[in-house]
C-alpha positions in Angstrom: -136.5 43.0 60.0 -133.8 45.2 59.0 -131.5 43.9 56.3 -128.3 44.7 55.8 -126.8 44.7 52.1 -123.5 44.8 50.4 -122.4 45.0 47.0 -121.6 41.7 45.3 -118.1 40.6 44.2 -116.1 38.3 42.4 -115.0 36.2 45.3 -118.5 35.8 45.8 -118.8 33.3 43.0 -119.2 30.2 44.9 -121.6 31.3 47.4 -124.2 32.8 45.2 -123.4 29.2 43.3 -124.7 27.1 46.6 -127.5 29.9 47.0 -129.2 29.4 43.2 -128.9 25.6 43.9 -131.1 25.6 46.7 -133.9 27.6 44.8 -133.6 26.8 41.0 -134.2 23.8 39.0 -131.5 24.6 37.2 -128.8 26.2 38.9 -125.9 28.2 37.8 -122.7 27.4 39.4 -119.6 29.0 40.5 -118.2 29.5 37.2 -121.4 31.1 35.7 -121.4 33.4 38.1 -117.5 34.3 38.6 -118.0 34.7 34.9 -121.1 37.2 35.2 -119.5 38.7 37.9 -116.7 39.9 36.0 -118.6 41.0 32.8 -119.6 45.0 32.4 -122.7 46.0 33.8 -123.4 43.6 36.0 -124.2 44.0 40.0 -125.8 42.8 42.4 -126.3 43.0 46.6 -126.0 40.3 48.8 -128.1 40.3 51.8 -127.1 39.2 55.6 -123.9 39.4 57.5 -123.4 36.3 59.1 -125.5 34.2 57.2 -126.8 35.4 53.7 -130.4 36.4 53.6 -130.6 36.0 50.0 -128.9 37.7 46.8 -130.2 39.8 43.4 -127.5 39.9 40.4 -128.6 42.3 37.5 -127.2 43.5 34.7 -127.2 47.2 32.9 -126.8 47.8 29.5 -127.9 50.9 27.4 -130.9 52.1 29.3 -132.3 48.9 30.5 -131.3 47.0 33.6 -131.9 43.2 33.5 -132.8 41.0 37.0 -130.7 38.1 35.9 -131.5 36.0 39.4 -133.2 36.9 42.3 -133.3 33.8 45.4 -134.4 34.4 49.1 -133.6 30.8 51.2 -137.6 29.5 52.1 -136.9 30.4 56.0 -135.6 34.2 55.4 -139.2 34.9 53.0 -142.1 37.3 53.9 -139.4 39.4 55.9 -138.8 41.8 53.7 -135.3 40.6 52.3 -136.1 40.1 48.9 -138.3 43.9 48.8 -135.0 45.6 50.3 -132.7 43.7 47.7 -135.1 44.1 44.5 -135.3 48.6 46.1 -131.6 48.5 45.8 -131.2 46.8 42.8 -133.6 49.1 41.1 -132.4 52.7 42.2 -128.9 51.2 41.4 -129.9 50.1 37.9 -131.8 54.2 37.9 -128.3 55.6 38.6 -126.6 53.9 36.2 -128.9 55.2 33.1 -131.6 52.3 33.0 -135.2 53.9 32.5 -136.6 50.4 33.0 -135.6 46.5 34.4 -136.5 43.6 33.0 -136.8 40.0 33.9 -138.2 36.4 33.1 -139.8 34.5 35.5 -141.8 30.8 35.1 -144.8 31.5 34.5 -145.9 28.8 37.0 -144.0 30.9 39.9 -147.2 32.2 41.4 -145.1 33.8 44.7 -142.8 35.2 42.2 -145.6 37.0 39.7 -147.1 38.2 43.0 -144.4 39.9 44.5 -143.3 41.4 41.1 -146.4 42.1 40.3 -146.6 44.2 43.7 -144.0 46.2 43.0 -145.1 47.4 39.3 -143.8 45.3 36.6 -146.0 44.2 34.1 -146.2 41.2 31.6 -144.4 42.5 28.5 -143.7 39.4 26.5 -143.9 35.7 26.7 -141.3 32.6 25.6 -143.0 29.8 25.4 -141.2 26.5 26.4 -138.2 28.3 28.2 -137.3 26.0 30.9 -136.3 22.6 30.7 -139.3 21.7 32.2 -141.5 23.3 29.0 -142.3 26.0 31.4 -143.0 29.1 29.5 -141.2 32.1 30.7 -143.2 35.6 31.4 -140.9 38.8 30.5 -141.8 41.3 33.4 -141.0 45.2 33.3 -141.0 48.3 35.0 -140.0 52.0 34.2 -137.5 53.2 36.5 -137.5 56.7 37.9 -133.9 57.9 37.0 -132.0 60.1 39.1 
């Protein structure tokens, strides 16, 4: 499948909203992400034209880039949305200084470790009782190759 992607903005706020809630226990909504939207640092890539494939919002800061939300809709997985999204996000996070990305994940998400784990982060840190749900949260993270 090839995916098409464009650059996230701020009027993208209420999508992005009604795309966490379909995949997260405990969604962000439109004002979390109009407000991370319009903070410093942060980006992201939506995927799709007509109908959105999924979407990836980071954040860079100093030489680390953060993966603040990653969500692919259950019937738009295993096509390679979420690899094309996560390549992007990664070389944009390279050439904008960050030597590596971070990210927390539950460390229930077995699909999640799995496809992070393919594509080279590495347990770095644990947080136990993260979630609501007492869930602990595994810190993930990968050097990036800058440019």
């Amino acid at each position: 499948m090839t995916v098409s992607l464009r650059s996230l903005a701020a009027t993208d706020a209420a999508l992005l909203a009604a795309l966490h809630k379909q995949g997260f226990d405990e969604p962000w909504d439109e004002k979390a992400f109009a407000t991370l939207l319009s903070t410093p640092g942060v980006f992201g890539v939506l995927a799709g034209t007509a109908a959105p494939l999924g979407m990836i919002l980071c954040r860079a800061a100093a030489d680390e880039s953060e993966i603040l939300t990653l969500f692919v809709p259950e019937s738009y997985r295993r096509q390679g949305v979420a690899e094309a999204m996560l390549a992007n996000a990664l070389a944009d996070a390279a050439a904008k200084g960050a030597a590596s990305a971070f990210l927390e994940v539950a460390a229930d998400n077995a699909a999640a470790l799995a496809f992070y784990k393919k594509h080279g982060f590495k347990q770095a840190g644990r947080r136990p009782r993260y979630y609501k749900a007492k869930t602990d949260a595994l810190i993930l993270k990968k050097k990036l190759k800058r440019k």
